[in-house]
N, C-alpha and C positions, 0 to 999 in steps of 0.2 A: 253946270248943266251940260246935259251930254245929248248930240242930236246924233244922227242915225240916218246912215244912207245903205236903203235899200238895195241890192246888187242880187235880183234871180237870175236862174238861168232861162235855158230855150223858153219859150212864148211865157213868160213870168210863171208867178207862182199863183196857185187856184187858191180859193177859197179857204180851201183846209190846210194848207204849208203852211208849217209854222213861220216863215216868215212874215206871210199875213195877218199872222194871229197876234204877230208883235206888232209887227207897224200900226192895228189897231188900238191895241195897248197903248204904246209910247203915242199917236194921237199926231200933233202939231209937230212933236221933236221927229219925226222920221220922215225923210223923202226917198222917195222910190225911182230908180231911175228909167230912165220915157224911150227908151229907140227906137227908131223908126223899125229897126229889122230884130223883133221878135222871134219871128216861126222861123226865118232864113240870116243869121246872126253875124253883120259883119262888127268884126275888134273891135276900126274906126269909128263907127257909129255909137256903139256901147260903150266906149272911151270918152268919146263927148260926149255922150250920157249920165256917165258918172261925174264926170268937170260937173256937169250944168245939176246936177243934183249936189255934189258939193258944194257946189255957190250956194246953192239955197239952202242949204244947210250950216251953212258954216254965217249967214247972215243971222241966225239966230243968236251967236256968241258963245262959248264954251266953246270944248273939244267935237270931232268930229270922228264921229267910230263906224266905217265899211261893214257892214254885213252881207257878204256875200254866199250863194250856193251855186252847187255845180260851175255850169259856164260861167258865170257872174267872177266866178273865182279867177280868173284869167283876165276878165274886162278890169275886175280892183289892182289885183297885182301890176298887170301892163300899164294901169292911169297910174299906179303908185311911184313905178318906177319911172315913169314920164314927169313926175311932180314931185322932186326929193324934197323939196321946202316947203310944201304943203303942209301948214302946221294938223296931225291927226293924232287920236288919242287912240289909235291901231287901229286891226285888221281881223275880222272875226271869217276864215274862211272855212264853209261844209261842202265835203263831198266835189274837192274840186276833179272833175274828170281827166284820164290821161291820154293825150290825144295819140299816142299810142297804141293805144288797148283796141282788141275788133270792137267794140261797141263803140266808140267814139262815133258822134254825126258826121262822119269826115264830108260828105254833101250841105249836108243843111249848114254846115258851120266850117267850112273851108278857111275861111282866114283868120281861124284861131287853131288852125293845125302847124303852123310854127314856132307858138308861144313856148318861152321857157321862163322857166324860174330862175330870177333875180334876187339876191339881198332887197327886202324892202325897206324902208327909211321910217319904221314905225314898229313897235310893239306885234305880233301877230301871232294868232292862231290858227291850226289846221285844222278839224273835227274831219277823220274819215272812218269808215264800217268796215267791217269783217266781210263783209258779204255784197260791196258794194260793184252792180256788174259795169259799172263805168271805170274804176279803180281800185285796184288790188291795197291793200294796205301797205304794202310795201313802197308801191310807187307815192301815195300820200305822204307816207313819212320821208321819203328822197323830196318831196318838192318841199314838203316844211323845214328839211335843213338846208333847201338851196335859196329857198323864202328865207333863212335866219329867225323862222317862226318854231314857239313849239307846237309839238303835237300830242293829240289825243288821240284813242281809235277809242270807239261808242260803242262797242261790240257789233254785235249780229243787226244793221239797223237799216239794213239795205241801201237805197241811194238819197236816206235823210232826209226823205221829203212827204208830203202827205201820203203816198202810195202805202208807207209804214204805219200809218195811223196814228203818229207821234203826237197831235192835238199841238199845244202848246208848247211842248217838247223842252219840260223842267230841265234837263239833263245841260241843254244847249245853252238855256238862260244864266244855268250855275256857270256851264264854260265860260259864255260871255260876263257875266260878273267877274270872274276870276283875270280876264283881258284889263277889263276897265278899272279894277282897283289896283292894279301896279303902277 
């Protein structure tokens, strides 16, 4: 059995993000994580947001697989590499942003303007776009080989989230299958 920890980005994911569309699917097996600092995002907080969705995830039994997007990607990676013996069945990360790039929140999300990419202690994947204006593909793939993750780029799919109109976003499920069965 395989439970599922939610990981959005800035103020979670709406209605239509495929991440929501999954955690509805998977039901009981997926927990989403709770921070107090949504709109205005600090690490800390989204660090032990993920701890505390882990625990209750990982109380279920089986493996434990990170689904993260955008910012979320930096809260998994930073709790991952805080937690090397955290038994995890990987890391499914989309459209993680480069805090580099001008469009980075560098206000609303200031204390993830110094994350870097770590070897993670897990299995992992990157999903970035052609056209995503948070990350260039190029930097996506520098952070999945500093993650020790592979990478995919989605094509043309902008920043992977409901704005795209990906519904269910088959594409991402097959990726994430393809994590979970190695």
């Amino acid at each position: 059995m395989t439970a599922y920890v939610i990981v959005p980005g800035i103020d979670g994911s709406d209605e239509q993000h495929w991440q929501t569309l999954w955690e509805r699917q998977w039901g009981a097996s997926a927990v989403r994580i709770s921070p107090a600092s949504w709109s205005a995002p600090d690490l800390g907080d989204w660090v032990g947001a993920v701890q505390d969705a882990y625990d209750d995830a990982s109380r279920q039994g089986g493996r434990v697989m990170l689904v993260a997007h955008s910012l979320g990607c930096w809260a998994a990676s930073t709790w991952l590499n805080k937690n090397p013996s955290s038994p995890m069945g990987g890391a499914f990360l989309v459209a993680p942003p480069d805090p580099d790039a001008p469009a980075f929140p560098r206000q609303a999300a200031a204390t993830f303007t110094e994350v870097s990419a770590q070897p993670m202690p897990c299995p992992a994947l990157v999903v970035g776009s052609a056209d995503d204006p948070y990350c260039t593909p190029e930097a996506a793939a520098g952070f999945a080989a500093r993650w020790g993750a592979r990478f995919h780029l989605a094509g043309a799919s902008g920043h992977i989230n409901s704005a795209g109109d990906l519904g269910s976003w088959q594409q991402g499920r097959d990726l994430l299958d393809s994590l979970t069965q190695r």
